[in-house]
C-alpha angles and dihedrals in degrees: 000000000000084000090059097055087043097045091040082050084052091045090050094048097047090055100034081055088048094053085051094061102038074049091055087037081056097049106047091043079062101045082044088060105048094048090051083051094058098046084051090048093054102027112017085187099052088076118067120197089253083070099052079043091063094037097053085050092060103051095042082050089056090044092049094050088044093050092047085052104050090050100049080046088058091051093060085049102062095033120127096217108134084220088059092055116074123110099245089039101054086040083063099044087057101037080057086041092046088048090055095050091054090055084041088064097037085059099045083059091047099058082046081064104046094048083056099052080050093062095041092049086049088047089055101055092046085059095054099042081048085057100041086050085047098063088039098062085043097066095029079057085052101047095038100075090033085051082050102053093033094062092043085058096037096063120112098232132107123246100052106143118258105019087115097053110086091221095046096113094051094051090054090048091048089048095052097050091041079055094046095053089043092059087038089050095043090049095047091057091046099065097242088128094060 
């Protein structure tokens, strides 16, 4: 009878170890994310999604151990050995049980988080590829009408107005350029630079 008391106290300290550091897990994987919130808040493109990848393992590793621990908690708990039984025993089982689910909880949040930062990553990029098309219509919007005006008058045929005017090709040039810094004008006020 003198083993049982002794193997139930090594039972208790190893769990009551293992809820410490899932505790201190717990603990770094928030500080890591806050720490990865702030970086996306100052610099979205300082973070890369293999970060978020890790991130998001890590959390979903530490849910997975709480979960294991609160179960096998829970099982000590409702279990019918007379050792188990005893009022400051069984105290101690659901103080350990209470202190799980608490983590349980933490990490839950925590995912919460993560799949946050995620969207906002993700919100981010599609900023930046909605900037980057947005230059790119602008100055497809510009050439368009210069590529235009440059292969009318390119064309080998007679007749093109102008040819016969010494100052024909100046007044194109002048015309296109006049056209380039209209677009750019119009799009300015518009608000396509912004």
């Amino acid at each position: 009878m003198g083993q049982g008391p002794e193997r139930l106290q090594i039972v208790y300290l190893i769990l009551d170890h293992l809820t410490d550091l899932s505790v201190q897990a717990e603990t770094e994987v928030r500080d890591q994310i806050l720490r990865m919130a702030k970086i996306l808040n100052e610099d979205p493109g300082a973070i890369h999604a293999g970060d978020l990848t890790k991130l998001r393992w890590q959390v979903d590793k530490l849910v997975s151990l709480i979960e294991n621990q609160l179960y096998c908690i829970a099982g000590l708990n409702a279990s019918d050995n007379e050792a188990l039984q005893e009022p400051h025993r069984k105290a101690y089982i659901q103080d350990l049980a209470s202190e799980v689910e608490i983590a349980q909880r933490g990490i839950y949040r925590l995912e919460a988080r993560v799949n946050d930062l995620h969207a906002y990553y993700q919100m981010a990029g599609s900023d930046r590829v909605e900037k980057r098309l947005r230059i790119l219509t602008i100055v497809s919007a510009i050439t368009l009408p210069l590529g235009l005006i440059a292969g009318l008058l390119g064309m080998n045929v007679g007749g093109l107005p102008g040819s016969k005017f010494p100052y024909g090709f100046v007044i194109v040039i002048i015309l296109m350029v006049a056209i380039a810094v209209v677009e750019l004008w119009y799009f300015k006020r518009k608000g396509w630079f912004d």
